[in-house]
VMD Tcl script that draws the C-alpha trace (Angstrom):
set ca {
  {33.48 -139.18 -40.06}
  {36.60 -140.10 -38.29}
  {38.39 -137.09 -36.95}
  {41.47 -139.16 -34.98}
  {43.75 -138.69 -38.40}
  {43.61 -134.84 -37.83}
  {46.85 -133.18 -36.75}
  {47.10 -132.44 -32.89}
  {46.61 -128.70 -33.18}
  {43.48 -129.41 -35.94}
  {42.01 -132.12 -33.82}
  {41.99 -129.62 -30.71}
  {39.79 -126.83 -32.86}
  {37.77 -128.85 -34.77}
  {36.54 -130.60 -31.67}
  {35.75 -127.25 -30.04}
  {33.85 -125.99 -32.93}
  {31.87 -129.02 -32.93}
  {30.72 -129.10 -29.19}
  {30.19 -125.45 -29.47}
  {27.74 -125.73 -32.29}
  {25.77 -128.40 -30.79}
  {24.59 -127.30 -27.47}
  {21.31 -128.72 -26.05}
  {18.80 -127.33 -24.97}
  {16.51 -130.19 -23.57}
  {13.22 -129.18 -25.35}
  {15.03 -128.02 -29.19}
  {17.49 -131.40 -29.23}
  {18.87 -132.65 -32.35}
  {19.27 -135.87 -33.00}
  {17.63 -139.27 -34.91}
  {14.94 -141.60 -33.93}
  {14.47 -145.12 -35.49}
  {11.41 -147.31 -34.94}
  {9.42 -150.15 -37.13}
  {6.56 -149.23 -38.81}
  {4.38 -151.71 -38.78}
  {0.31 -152.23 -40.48}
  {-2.87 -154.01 -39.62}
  {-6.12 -154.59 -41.20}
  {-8.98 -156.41 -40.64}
  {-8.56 -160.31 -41.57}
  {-11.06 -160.91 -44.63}
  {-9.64 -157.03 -46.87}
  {-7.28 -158.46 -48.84}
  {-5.08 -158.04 -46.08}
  {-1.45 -157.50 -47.29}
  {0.95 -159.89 -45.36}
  {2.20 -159.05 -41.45}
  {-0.80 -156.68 -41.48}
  {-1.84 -158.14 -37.80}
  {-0.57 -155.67 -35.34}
  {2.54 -157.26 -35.40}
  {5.64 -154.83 -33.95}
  {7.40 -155.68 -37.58}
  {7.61 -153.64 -40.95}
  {9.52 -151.53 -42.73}
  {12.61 -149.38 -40.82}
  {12.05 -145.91 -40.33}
  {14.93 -143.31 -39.49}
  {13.62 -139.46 -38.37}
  {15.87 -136.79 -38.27}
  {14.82 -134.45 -35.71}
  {16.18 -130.77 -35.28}
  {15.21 -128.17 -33.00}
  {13.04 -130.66 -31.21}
  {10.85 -131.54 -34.29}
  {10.93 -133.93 -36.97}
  {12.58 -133.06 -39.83}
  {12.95 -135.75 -42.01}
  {12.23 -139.39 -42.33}
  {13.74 -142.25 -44.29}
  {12.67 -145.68 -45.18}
  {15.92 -147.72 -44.56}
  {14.22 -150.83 -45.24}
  {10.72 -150.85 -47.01}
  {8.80 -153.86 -46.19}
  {8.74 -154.86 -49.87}
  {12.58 -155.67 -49.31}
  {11.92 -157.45 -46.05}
  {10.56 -156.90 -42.43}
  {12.61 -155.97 -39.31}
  {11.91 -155.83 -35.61}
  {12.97 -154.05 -32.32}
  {15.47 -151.51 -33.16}
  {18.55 -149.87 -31.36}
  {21.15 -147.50 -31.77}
  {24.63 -148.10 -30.73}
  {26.10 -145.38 -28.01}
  {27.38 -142.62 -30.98}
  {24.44 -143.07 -32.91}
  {25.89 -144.24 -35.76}
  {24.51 -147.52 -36.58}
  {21.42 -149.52 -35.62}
  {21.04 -153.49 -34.50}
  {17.65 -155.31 -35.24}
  {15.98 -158.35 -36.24}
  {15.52 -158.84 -39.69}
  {13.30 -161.57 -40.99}
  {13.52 -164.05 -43.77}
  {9.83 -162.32 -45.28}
  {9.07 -159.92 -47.27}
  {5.66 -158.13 -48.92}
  {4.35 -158.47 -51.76}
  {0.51 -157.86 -52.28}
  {-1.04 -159.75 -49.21}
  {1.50 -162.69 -49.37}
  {3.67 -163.62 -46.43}
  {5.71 -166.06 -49.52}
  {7.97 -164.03 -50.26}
  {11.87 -165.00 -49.68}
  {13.76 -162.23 -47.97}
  {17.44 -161.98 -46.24}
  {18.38 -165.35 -48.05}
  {15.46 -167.04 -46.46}
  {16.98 -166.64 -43.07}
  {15.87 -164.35 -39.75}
  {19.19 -162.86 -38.51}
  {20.39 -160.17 -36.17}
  {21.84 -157.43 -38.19}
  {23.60 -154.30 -37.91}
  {23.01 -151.26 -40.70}
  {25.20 -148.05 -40.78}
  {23.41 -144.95 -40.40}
  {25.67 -142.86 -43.05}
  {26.52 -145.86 -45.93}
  {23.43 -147.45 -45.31}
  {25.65 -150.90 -45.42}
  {24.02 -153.89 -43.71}
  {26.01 -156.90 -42.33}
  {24.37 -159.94 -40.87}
  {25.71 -161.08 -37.81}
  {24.46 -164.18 -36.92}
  {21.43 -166.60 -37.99}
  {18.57 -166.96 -35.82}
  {16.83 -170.45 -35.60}
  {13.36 -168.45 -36.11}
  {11.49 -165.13 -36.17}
  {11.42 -163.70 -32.73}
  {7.86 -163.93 -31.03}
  {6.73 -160.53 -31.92}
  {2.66 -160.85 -30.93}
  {0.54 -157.94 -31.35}
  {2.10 -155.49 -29.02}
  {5.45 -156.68 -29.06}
  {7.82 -158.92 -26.84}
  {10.92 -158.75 -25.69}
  {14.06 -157.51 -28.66}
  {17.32 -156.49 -28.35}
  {19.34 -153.72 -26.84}
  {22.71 -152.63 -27.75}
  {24.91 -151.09 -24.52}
  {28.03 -149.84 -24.93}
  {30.68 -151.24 -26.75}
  {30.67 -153.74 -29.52}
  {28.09 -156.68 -27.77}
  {24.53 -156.53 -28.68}
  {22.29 -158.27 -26.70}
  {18.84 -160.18 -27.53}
  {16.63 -162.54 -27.13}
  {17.10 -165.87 -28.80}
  {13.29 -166.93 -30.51}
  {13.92 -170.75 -30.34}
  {10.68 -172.10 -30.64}
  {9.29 -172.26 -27.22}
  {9.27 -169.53 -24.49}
  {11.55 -166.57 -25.01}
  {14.07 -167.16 -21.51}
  {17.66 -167.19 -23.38}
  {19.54 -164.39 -23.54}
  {22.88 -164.05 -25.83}
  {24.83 -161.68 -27.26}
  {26.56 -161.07 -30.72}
  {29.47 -159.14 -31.16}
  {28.95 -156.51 -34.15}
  {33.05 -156.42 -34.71}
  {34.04 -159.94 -35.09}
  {30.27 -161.61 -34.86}
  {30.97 -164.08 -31.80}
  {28.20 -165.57 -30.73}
  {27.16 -166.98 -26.91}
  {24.69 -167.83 -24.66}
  {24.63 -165.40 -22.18}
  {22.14 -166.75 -19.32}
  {18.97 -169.50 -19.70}
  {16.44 -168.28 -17.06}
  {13.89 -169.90 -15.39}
  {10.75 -168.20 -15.20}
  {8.08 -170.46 -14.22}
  {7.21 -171.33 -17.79}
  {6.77 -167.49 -18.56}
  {8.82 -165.39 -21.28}
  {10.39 -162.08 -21.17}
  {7.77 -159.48 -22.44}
  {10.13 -156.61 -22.37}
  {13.88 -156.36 -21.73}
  {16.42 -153.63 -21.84}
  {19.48 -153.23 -20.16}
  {21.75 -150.02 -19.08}
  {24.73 -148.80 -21.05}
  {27.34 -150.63 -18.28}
  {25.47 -154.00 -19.32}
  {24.99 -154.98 -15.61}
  {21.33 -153.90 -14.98}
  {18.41 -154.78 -16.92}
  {14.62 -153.61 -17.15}
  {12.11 -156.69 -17.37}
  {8.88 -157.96 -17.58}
  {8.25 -161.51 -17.32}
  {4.37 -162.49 -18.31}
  {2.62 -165.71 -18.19}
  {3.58 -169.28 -16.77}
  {3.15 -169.10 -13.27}
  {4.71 -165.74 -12.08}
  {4.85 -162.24 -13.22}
  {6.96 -159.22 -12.40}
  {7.66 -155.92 -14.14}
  {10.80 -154.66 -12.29}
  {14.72 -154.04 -12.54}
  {17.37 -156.48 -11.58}
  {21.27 -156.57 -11.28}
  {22.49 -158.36 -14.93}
  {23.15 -161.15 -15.23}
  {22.56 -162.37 -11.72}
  {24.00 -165.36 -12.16}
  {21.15 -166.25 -14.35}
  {18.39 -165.20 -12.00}
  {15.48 -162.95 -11.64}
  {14.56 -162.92 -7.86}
  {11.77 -159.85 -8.08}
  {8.24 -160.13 -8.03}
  {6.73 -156.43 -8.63}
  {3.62 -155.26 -9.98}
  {2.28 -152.84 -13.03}
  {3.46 -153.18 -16.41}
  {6.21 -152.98 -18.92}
  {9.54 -152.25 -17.43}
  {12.67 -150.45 -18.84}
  {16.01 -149.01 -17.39}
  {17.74 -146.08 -18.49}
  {20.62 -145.34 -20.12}
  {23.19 -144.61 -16.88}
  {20.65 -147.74 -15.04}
  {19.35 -144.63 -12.84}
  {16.31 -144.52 -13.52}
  {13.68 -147.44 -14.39}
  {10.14 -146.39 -15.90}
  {7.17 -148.63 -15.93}
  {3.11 -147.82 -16.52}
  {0.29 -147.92 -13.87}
  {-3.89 -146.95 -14.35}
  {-4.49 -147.27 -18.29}
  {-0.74 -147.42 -18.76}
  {-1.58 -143.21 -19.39}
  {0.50 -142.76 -16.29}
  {4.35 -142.98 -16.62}
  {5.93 -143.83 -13.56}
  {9.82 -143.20 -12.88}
  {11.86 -144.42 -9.86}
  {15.57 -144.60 -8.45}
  {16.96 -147.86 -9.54}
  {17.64 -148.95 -5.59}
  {20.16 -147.68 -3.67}
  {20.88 -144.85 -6.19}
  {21.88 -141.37 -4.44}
  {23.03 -137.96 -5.89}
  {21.17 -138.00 -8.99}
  {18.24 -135.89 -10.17}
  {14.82 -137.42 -8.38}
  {11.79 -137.68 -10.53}
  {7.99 -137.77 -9.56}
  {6.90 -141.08 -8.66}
  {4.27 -142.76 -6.56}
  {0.83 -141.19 -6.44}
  {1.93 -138.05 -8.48}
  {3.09 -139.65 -12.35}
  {3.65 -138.10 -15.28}
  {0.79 -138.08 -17.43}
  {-0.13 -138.06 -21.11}
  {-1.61 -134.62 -20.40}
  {1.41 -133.35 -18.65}
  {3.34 -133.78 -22.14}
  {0.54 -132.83 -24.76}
  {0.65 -129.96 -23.51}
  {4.11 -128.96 -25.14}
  {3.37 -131.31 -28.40}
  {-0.80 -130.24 -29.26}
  {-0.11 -131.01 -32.58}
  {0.15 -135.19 -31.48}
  {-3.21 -137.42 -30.94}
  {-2.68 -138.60 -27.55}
  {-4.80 -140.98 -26.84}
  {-6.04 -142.28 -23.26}
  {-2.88 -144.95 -22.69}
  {0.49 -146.37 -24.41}
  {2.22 -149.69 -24.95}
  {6.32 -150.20 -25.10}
  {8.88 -148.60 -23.23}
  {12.45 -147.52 -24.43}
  {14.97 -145.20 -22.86}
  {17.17 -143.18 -25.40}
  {20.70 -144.81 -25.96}
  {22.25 -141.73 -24.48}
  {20.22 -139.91 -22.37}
  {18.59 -139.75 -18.95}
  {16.31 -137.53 -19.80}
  {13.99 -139.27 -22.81}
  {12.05 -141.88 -22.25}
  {10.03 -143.67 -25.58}
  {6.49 -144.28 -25.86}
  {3.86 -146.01 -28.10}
  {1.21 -143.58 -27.74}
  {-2.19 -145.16 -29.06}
  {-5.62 -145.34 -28.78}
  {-5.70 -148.79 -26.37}
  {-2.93 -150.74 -24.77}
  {-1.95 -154.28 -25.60}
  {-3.59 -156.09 -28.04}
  {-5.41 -152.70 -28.96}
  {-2.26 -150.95 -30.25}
  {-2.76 -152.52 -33.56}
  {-5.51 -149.74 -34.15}
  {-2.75 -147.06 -34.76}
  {0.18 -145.72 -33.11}
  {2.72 -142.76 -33.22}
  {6.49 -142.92 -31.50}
  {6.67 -140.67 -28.88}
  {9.67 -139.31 -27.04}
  {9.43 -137.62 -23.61}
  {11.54 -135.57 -21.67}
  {10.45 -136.17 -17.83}
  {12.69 -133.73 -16.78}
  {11.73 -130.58 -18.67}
  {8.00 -131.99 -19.15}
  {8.26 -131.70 -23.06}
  {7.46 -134.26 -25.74}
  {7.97 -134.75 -29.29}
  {5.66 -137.05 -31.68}
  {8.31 -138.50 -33.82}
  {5.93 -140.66 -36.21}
  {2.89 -138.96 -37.82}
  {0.42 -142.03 -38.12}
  {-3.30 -140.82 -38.19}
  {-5.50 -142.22 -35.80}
  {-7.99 -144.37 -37.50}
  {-11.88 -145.56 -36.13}
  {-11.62 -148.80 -34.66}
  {-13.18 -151.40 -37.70}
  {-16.79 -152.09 -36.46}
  {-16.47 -155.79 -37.53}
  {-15.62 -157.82 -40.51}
  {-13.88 -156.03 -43.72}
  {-15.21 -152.96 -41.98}
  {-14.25 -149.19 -43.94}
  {-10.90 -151.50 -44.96}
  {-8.46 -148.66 -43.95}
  {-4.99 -149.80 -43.17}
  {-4.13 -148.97 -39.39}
  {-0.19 -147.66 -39.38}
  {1.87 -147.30 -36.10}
  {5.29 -147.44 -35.10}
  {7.11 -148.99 -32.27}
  {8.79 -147.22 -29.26}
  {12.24 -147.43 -30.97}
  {15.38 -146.08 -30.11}
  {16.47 -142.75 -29.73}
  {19.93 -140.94 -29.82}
  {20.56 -137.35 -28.60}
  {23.30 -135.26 -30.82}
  {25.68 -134.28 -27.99}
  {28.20 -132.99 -30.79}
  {31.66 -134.73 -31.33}
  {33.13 -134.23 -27.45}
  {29.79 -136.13 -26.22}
  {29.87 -139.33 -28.87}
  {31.02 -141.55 -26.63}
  {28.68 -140.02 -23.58}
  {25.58 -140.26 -22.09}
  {23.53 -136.74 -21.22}
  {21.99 -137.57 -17.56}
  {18.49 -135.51 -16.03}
  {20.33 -132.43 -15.38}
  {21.96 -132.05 -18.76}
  {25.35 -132.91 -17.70}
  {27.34 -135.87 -20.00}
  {29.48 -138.39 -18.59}
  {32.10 -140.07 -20.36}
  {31.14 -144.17 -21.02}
  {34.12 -146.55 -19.94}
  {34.49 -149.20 -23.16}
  {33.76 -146.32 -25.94}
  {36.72 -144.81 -27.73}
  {37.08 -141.39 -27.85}
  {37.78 -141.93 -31.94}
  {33.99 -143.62 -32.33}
  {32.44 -142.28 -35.70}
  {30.34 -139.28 -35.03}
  {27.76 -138.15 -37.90}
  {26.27 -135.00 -36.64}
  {22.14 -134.32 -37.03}
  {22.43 -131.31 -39.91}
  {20.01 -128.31 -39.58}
  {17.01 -128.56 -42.68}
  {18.39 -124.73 -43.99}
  {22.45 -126.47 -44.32}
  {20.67 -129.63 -46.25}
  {21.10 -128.79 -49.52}
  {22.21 -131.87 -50.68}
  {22.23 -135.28 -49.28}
  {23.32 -138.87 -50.66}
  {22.44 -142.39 -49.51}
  {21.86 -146.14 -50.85}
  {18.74 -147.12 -49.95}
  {17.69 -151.02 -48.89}
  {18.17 -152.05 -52.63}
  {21.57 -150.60 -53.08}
  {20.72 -148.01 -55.00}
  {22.18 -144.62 -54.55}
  {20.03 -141.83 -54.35}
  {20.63 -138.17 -54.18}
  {18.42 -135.25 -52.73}
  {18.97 -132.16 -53.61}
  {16.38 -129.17 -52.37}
  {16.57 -126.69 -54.40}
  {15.42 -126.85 -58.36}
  {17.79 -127.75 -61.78}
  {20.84 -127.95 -60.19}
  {23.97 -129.13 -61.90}
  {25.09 -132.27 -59.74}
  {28.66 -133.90 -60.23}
  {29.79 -137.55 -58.46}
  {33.86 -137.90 -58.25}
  {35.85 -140.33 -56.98}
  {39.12 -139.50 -54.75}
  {40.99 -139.10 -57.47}
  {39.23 -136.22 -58.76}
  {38.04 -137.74 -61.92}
  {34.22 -137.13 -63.05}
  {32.40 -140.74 -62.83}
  {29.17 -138.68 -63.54}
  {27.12 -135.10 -64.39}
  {23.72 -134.33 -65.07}
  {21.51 -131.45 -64.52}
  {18.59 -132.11 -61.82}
  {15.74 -131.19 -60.39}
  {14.97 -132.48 -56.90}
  {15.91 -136.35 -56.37}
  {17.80 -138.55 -58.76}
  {18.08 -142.31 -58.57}
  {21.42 -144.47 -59.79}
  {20.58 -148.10 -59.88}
  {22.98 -150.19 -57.94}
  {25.91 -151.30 -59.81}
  {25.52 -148.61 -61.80}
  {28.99 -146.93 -60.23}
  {31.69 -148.97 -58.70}
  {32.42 -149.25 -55.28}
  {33.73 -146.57 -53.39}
  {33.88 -143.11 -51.22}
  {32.59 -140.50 -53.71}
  {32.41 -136.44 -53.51}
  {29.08 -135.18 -54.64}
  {28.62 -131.89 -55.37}
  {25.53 -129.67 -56.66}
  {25.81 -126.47 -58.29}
  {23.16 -123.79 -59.12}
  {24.08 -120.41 -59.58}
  {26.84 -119.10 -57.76}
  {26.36 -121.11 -54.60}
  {27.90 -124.74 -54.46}
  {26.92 -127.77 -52.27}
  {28.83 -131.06 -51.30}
  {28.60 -134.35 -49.69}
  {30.51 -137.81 -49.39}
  {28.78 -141.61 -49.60}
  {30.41 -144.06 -49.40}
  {29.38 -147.08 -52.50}
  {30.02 -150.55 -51.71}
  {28.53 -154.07 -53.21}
}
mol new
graphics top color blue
foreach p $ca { graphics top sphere $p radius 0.5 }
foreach p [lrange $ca 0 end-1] q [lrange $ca 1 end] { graphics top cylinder $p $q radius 0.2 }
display resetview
């Protein structure tokens, strides 16, 4: 919702209400997660298309309140097309990825999706709208523990790496307002490619890992310095945090998380580094219900906090995520974690068509933290304090995180354009208006109902659900 229109006076309260309800405590957050689900099998089952381990799949959004998962949707089912390497703008209210010109259907990879084109796109987290921003000259190199992405900082520029062909060293940027698109640097790596890349919300630091050719590094640079990389640092994966405090990076069996100061950083909130890391053990402890396994793959800060940092908890690093992952999120600075995905951790296949079970994970994804409507333009930093973001209006949408008890009723288009509507509570009496008032449609129901697309025209609509004496609401917003 937009709450700029409101009267002075109005403005002033609602805003107070809103910050007041949504307080944080830094172990019971609300908030949304988004990640790619993604499948493998054995080569030789039948095996349905993309099922290699690949990073892509269908788009996942959790809801998560009181620190748990709450609720997950399937923005985009593979059967409608694959996507890849997720993130959230600053309020949370829309997500950037890669989405590819394939799509599933049985075990063939023939299937014409997006117009037959691989694009960076942008989908709304409320309408469930997508727009395509620009066309990609391929799908990006995506391997079988993931390489490289996107990341969206601040502001309207999202930032990504251009899969031309040969080795991922280009990185431009798309504007997700008017869809201007540029080179942004070419670098030279030594005939290497960028294996993981993130950058800070300011745009002017970036987390890297540059892999093969004939250097490495895993480190954190100033952006885009002037097209260089000058470091030459050890361990693995690399990503920077949301303020570009903080950097995180893996050492041993990549089951030890290790956070520095990005350099010359003072006055901040120091974490445990060197030779005493935060380990998987550290944060089962507050989630026993998760299978941690002995290492992780991926690295992601949330979009708007200091404080989260996103794993790919599995049962092998590298190549040997494709056995089965979960999304983890975990909060260094309270020592809590929350399994966001519930994947089941499979046996490894002994060898050829093996038991033929479909291994599920999901990638490290994105995360954004519900600050309330005072904090939607803010990032939350180690200590729990937010800071205002230069470049974000103070007007940005905000769609608050509702509790489970307040969602009675809920509304979306799914990746087909359909409009569906959940209601939770049994033979309900459920109404669609326009803004005029007028009745477009009524039907008693029990649990979901699905309206084809087209099937209404487009639209903002007020849905309501009766049963009883108690009454239940919601807006979506129907476009072609």
């Amino acid at each position: 919702m937009r709450i700029r229109n409101l009267p002075g006076t109005a403005y002033l309260l609602l805003a107070m209400l809103l910050v007041s309800a949504y307080s944080i405590d830094g172990t019971k957050i609300n908030g949304r997660a988004v990640s790619v689900n993604w499948l493998h099998q054995y080569s030789g089952c039948g095996t349905p298309c993309y099922a290699d381990g690949r990073w892509s799949g269908s788009l996942d959004l959790f809801t998560i309140t009181s620190g748990k998962t709450s609720r997950v949707d399937t923005l985009i089912s593979r059967s409608v097309g694959f996507c890849y390497s997720p993130s959230f703008n600053l309020p949370g209210t829309k997500i950037a990825f890669y989405r590819l010109s394939k799509a599933q259907a049985g075990s063939s990879c023939n299937t014409t999706a997006n117009g037959g084109k691989n694009t960076i796109s942008v989908m709304d987290v409320n309408s469930r709208a997508i727009v395509n921003l620009c066309d990609l000259p391929g799908a990006p190199y995506m391997l079988q523990d993931g390489c490289g992405g996107l990341d969206w900082p601040a502001g309207d520029w999202i930032y990504y790496l251009m899969p031309n062909g040969g080795p991922l060293n280009e990185i431009w940027k798309v504007n997700a307002s008017t869809k201007e698109n540029s080179k942004v640097c070419t670098y030279s790596l030594g005939g290497g490619n960028f294996r993981r890349f993130s950058l800070n919300l300011a745009a002017n630091r970036m987390g890297v890992q540059i892999r093969d050719g004939s250097w490495f590094t895993s480190d954190v640079e100033a952006f885009p310095n002037g097209c260089n990389i000058t470091t030459r640092a050890g361990s693995c994966n690399s990503a920077i945090s949301a303020s570009g405090d903080y950097h995180a990076k893996f050492e041993g069996n990549h089951s030890q998380l290790i956070l520095k100061l990005y350099p010359g950083v003072t006055g901040v909130k120091v974490p445990e580094s060197g030779y005493t890391p935060y380990t998987l053990d550290i944060f089962a402890a507050s989630t026993p219900e998760t299978p941690f396994a002995r290492d992780c793959e991926g690295l992601r800060w949330a979009v708007n906090s200091d404080k989260w940092v996103l794993q790919h908890v599995s049962t092998g690093h590298g190549d040997d995520t494709r056995w089965g992952s979960n999304q983890v999120a975990c909060n260094w600075s309270e020592k809590f974690a929350i399994r966001i995905s519930s994947n089941p951790v499979l046996p490894k296949d002994a060898g050829g068509c093996g038991d033929g079970d479909l291994h599920y994970g999901n990638c490290p994804g994105d995360l954004w933290v519900d600050g309330g409507a005072g904090n939607a333009c803010s990032y939350e930093d180690a200590s729990g304090v937010w800071h205002a973001v230069p470049g974000c209006t103070t007007d940005a949408d905000y769609f608050p995180v509702a509790a489970p008890a307040s969602r009675h009723l809920a509304a979306f288009r799914d990746a087909n354009g359909n409009l569906r509507i959940e209601c939770s509570f049994a033979r309900s009496r459920v109404r669609i208006m326009d803004m005029r008032g007028t009745t477009v449609f009524a039907a008693f129901a029990s649990g979901n109902l699905l309206m084809p697309a087209g099937t209404i025209p487009a639209g903002v609509y007020l849905i309501s659900g009766q049963r009883g004496g108690k009454r239940f609401s919601t807006t979506v917003t129907v476009s072609q």
